[in-house]
DRENDO-1510 file (C-alpha; in Angstrom, 1 decimal, always signed):
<recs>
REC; n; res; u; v; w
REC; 1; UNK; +14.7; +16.2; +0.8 .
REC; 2; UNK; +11.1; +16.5; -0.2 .
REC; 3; UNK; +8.3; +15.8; +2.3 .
REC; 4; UNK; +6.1; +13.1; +2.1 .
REC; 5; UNK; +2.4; +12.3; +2.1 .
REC; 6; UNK; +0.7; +9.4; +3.3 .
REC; 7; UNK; -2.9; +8.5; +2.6 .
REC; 8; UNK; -5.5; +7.0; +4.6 .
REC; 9; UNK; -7.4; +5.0; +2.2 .
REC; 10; UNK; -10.8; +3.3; +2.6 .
REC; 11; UNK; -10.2; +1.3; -0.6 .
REC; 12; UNK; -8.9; +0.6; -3.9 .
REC; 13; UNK; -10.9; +3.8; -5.6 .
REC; 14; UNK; -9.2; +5.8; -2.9 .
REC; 15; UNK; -5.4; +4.1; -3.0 .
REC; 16; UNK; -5.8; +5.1; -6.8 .
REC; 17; UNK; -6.5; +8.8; -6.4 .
REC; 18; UNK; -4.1; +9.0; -3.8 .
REC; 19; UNK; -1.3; +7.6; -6.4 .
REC; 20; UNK; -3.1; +10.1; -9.2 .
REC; 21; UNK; -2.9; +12.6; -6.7 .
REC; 22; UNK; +1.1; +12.4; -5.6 .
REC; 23; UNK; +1.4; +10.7; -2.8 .
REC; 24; UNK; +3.6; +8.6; -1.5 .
REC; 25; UNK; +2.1; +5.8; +0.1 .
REC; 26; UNK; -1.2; +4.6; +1.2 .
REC; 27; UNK; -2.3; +3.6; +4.9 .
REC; 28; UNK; -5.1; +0.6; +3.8 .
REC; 29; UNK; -8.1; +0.7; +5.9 .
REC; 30; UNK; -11.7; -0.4; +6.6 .
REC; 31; UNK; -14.1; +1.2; +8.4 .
REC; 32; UNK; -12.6; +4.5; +8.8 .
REC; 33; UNK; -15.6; +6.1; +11.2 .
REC; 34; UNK; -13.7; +3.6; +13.9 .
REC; 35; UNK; -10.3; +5.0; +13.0 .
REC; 36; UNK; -9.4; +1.9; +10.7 .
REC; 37; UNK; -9.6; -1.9; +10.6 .
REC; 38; UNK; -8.0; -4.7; +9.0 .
REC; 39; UNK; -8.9; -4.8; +4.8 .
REC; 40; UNK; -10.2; -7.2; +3.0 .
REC; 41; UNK; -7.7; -10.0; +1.0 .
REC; 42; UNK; -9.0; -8.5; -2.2 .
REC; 43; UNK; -9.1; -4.8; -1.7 .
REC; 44; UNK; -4.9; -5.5; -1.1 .
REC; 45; UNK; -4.8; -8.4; -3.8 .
REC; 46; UNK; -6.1; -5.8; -6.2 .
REC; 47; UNK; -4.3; -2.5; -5.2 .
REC; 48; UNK; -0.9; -5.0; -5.5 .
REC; 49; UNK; -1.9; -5.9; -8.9 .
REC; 50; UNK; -3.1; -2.5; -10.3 .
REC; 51; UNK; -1.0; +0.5; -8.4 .
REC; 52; UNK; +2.4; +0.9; -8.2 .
REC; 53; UNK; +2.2; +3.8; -5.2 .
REC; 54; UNK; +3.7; +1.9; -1.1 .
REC; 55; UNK; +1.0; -0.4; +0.3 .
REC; 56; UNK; +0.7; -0.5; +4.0 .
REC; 57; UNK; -2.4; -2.3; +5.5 .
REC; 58; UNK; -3.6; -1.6; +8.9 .
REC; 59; UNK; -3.3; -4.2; +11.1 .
REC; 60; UNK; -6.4; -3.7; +13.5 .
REC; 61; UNK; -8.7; -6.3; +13.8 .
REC; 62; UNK; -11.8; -4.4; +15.9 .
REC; 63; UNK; -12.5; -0.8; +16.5 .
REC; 64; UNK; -12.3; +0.8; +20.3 .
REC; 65; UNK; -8.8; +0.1; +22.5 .
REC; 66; UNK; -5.8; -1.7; +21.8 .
REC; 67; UNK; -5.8; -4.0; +24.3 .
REC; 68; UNK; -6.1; -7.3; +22.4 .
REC; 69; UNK; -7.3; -10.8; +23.3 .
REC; 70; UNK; -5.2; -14.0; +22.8 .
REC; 71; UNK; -7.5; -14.9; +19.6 .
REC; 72; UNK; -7.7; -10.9; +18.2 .
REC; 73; UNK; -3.6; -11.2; +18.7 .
REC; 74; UNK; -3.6; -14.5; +16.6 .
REC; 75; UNK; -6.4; -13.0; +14.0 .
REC; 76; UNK; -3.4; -9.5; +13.8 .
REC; 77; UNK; -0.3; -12.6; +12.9 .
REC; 78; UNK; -2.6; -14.6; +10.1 .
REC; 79; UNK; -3.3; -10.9; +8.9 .
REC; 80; UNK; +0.6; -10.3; +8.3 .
REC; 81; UNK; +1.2; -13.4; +6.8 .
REC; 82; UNK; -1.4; -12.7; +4.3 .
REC; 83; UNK; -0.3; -9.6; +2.9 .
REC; 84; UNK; +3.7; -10.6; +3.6 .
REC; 85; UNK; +2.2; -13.0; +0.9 .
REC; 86; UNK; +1.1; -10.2; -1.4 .
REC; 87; UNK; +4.4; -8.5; -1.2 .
REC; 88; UNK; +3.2; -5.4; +0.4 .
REC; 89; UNK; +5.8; -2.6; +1.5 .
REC; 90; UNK; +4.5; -2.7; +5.2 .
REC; 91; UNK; +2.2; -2.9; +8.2 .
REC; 92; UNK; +0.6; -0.2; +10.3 .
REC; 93; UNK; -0.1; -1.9; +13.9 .
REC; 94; UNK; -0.4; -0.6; +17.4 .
REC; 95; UNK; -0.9; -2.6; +20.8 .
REC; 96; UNK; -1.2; -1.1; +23.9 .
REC; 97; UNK; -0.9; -3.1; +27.5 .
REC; 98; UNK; -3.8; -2.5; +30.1 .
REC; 99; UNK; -1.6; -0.1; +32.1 .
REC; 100; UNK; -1.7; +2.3; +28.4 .
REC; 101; UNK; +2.5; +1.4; +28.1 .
REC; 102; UNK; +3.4; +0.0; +24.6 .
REC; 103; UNK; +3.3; -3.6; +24.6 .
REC; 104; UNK; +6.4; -4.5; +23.6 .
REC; 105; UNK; +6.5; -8.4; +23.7 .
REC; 106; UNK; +4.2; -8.7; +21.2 .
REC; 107; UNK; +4.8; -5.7; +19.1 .
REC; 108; UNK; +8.7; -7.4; +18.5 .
REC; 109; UNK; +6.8; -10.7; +18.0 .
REC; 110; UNK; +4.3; -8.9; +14.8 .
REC; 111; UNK; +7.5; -7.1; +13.8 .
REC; 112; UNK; +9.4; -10.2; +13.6 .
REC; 113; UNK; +6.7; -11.7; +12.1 .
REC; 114; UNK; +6.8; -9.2; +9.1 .
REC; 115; UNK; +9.8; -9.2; +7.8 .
REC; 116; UNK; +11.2; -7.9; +5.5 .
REC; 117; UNK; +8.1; -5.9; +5.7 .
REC; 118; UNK; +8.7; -3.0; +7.8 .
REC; 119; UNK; +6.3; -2.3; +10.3 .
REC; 120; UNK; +4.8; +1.5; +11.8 .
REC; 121; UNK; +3.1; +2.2; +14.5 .
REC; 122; UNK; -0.5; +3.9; +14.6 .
REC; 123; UNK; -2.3; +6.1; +17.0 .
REC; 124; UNK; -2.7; +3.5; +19.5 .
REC; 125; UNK; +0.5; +5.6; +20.4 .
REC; 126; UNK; -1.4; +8.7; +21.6 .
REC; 127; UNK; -3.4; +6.3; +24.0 .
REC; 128; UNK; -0.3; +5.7; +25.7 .
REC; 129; UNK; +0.2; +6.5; +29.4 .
REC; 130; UNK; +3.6; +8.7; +28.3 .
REC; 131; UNK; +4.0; +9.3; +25.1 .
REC; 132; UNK; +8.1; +10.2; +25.7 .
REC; 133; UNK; +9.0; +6.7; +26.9 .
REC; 134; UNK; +6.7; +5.3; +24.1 .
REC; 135; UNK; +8.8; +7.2; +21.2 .
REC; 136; UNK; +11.9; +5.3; +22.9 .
REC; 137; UNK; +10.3; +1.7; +23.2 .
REC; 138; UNK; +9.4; +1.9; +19.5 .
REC; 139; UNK; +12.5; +3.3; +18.6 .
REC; 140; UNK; +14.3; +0.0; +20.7 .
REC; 141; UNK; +12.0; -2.3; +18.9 .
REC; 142; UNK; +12.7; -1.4; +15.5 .
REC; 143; UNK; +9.4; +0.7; +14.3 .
REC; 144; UNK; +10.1; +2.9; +11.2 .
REC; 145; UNK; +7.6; +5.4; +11.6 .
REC; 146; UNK; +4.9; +6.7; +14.3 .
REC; 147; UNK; +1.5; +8.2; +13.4 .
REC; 148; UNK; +0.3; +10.4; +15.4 .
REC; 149; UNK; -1.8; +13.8; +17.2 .
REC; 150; UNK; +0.9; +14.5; +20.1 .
REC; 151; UNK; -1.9; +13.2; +22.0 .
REC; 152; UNK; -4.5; +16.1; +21.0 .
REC; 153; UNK; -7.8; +15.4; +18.8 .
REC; 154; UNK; -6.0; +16.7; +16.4 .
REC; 155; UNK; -2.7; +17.2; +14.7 .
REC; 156; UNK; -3.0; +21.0; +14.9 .
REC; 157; UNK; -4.0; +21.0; +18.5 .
REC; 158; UNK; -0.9; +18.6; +19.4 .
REC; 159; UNK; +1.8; +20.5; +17.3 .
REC; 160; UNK; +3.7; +21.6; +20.4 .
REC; 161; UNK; +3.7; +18.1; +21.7 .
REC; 162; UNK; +4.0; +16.7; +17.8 .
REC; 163; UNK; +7.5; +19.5; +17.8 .
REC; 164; UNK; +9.0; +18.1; +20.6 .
REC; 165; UNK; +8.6; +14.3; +19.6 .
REC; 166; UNK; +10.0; +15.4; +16.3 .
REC; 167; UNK; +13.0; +16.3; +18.4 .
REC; 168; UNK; +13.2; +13.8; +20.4 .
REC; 169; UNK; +13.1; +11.3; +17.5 .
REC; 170; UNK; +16.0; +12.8; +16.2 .
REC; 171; UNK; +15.7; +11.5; +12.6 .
REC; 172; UNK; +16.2; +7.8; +14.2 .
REC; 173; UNK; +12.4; +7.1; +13.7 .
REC; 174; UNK; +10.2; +9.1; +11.5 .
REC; 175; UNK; +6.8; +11.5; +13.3 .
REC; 176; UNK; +4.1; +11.9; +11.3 .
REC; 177; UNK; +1.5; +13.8; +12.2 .
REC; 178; UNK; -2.2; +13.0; +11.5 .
REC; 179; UNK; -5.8; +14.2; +12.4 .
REC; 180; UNK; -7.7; +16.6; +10.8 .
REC; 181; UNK; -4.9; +17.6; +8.4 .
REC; 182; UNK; -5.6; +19.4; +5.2 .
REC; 183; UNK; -4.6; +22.0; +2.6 .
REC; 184; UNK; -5.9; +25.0; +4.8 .
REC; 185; UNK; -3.5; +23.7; +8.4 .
REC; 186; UNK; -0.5; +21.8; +6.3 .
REC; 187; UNK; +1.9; +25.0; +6.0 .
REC; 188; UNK; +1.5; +25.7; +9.7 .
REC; 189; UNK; +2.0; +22.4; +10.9 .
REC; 190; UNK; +5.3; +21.9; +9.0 .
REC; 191; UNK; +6.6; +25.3; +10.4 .
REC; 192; UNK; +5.3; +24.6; +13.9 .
REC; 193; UNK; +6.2; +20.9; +14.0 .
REC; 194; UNK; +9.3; +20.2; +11.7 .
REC; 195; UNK; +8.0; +17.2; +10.2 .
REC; 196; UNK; +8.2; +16.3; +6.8 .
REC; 197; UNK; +6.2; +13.0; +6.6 .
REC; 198; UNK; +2.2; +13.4; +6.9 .
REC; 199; UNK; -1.3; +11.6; +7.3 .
REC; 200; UNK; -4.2; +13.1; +5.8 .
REC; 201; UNK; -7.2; +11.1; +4.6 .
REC; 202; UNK; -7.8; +14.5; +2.2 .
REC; 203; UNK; -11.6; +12.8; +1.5 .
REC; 204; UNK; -15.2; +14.2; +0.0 .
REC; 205; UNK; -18.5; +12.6; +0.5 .
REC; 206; UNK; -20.1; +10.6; -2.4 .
REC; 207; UNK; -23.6; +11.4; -2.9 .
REC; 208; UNK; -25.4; +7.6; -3.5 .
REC; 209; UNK; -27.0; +7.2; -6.8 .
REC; 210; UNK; -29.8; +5.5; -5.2 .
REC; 211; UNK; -33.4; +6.6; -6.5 .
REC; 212; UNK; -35.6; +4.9; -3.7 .
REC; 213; UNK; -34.6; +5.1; -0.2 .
REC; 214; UNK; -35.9; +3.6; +2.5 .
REC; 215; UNK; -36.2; +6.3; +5.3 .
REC; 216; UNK; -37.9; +4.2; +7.4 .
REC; 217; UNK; -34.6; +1.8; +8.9 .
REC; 218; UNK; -30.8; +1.7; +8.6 .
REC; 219; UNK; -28.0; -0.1; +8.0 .
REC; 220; UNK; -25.4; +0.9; +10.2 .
REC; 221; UNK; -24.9; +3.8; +13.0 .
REC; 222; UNK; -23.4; +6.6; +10.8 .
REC; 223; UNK; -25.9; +9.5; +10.0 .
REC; 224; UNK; -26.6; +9.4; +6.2 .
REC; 225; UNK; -26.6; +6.2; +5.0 .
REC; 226; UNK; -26.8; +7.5; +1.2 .
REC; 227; UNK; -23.6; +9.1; +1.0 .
REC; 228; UNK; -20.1; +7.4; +1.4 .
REC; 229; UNK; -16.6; +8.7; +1.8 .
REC; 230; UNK; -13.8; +8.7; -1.0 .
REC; 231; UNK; -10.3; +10.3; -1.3 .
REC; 232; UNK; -10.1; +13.2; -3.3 .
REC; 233; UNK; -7.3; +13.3; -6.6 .
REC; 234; UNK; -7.8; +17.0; -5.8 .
REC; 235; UNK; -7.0; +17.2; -2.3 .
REC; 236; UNK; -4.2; +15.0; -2.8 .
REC; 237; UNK; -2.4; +17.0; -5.1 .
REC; 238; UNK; -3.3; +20.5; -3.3 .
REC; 239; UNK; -1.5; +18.8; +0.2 .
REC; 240; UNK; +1.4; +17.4; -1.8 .
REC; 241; UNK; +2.2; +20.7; -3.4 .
REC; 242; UNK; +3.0; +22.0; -0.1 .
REC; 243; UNK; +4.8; +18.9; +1.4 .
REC; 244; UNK; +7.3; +19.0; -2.3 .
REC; 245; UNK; +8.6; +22.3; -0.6 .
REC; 246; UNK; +10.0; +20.9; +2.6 .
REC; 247; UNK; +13.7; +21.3; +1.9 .
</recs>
C-alpha cells in the first residue's frame, strides 16, 4: 500500500495545488502562523464545489492551548454542523483538559456530533501530559488518525518517540507525523519512523504585488506584511514521489 500525503492548507489556492500536486487530502486552515484555526464557510463551500481531493477542516476556534471555554466548545459543535452540511470527508479537532490529559467527554460528544464524518486528532496531542495513554484514549474513542511531532518541535526531532507510537498504534489508528517536513527529511522519517501517512504544509512565500507600501504601520504581528504564504504544486509533487514508494 502506497503512503499518503496530507496537506495543510491556508485556502482554496492552496487545497488546489495540493490536489494538482498529488496529494491525498487537505487539512483546511486559517491562520497558519497560530498553528491553524477554524475556516471560513466559503473557503469550504468553494473547495466542496470545485476539488474533488478529501476535505478536512480544522476545528479550532482561537490560537494558544486547548483548553476551551463553554462558549469556544459550543462555537467548535456549530462549526461541525456547518461543514457535516457541506458534506466534507472529516474534522481535525483536539481538546486538552487543564491537567494536559485528553478530554475525552467532549472529544466523544464532537465525534458523535460528526458523523458520518470521521474525525482526527491534531497536535493538541503532543501538549498532552503522556502521550502513551493519549494514543489509547483516542484509539477507545473512535479517532481515525493522530497528527503529530512525538512531542518534539519537529517531526524529525521526535522520530524516535513518532517510531514507537507507530508501534504502539499497531495499524488500529493511523500516526502521522508533521512539523517541519519536506522533500529534503521525508526519506528519513519513513525509514526511522514507519509511517506511511504524512503532514507537510510543503509552502513558498508570495511576494505582494503592491506598488506603494506603507512602512510606516502594520497590520498584524507577522514580519513582512507584503508577502503571504501559499502551497507549492511543486513541493507537493516532489514529497509525494517519495510517499508513492512506501510498500
Amino acid at each position: 500500500m502506497n503512503g499518503i500525503l496530507e496537506v495543510c492548507a491556508n485556502g482554496y489556492e492552496s487545497a488546489l495545488a495540493a490536489q494538482n500536486g498529488g496529494a491525498k487530502r487537505v487539512e483546511f486552515c486559517d491562520n497558519l502562523a497560530e498553528g491553524g484555526t477554524t475556516p471560513s464557510y466559503g473557503q469550504i463551500a468553494f473547495a466542496k464545489k470545485n476539488l474533488t481531493i478529501e476535505i478536512w477542516p480544522i476545528i479550532r476556534p482561537r490560537g494558544g492551548d486547548f483548553l476551551y471555554s463553554d462558549i469556544e466548545f459550543e462555537l467548535m459543535k456549530e462549526d461541525i454542523k456547518i461543514f457535516k452540511s457541506l458534506n466534507c470527508d472529516g474534522i481535525v479537532t483536539g481538546i486538552l483538559k487543564a491537567d494536559g490529559s485528553i478530554n475525552k467527554e467532549r472529544t466523544a460528544e464532537l465525534i458523535e456530533l460528526a458523523k458520518p464524518m470521521k474525525v482526527a486528532f491534531h497536535r493538541a496531542f503532543d501538549m498532552s501530559n503522556d502521550m502513551e495513554e493519549a494514543l489509547e484514549d483516542l484509539i477507545d474513542l473512535g479517532v481515525v488518525r493522530i497528527l503529530t511531532s512525538g512531542g518534539a518541535s519537529s517531526a524529525i526531532g521526535g522520530a524516535q518517540n513518532l517510531a514507537k507510537l507507530v508501534k504502539q498504534a499497531n495499524e488500529r489508528i493511523s500516526i502521522m507525523p508533521g512539523a517541519g517536513i519536506n522533500q529534503n527529511n521525508i526519506q528519513e522519517l519513513i525509514t526511522k519512523t514507519g509511517a506511511t501517512n504524512f503532514h507537510a504544509s510543503a509552502k513558498i512565500f508570495i511576494q505582494s504585488k503592491m506598488a506603494y507600501r506603507n512602512a510606516e504601520t502594520k497590520m498584524g504581528s507577522i514580519e513582512d506584511e507584503y508577502q503571504y504564504e501559499l502551497t507549492s504544486e511543486e513541493k507537493v509533487k516532489a514529497l509525494v514521489d517519495v510517499i508513492n514508494q512506501i510498500k
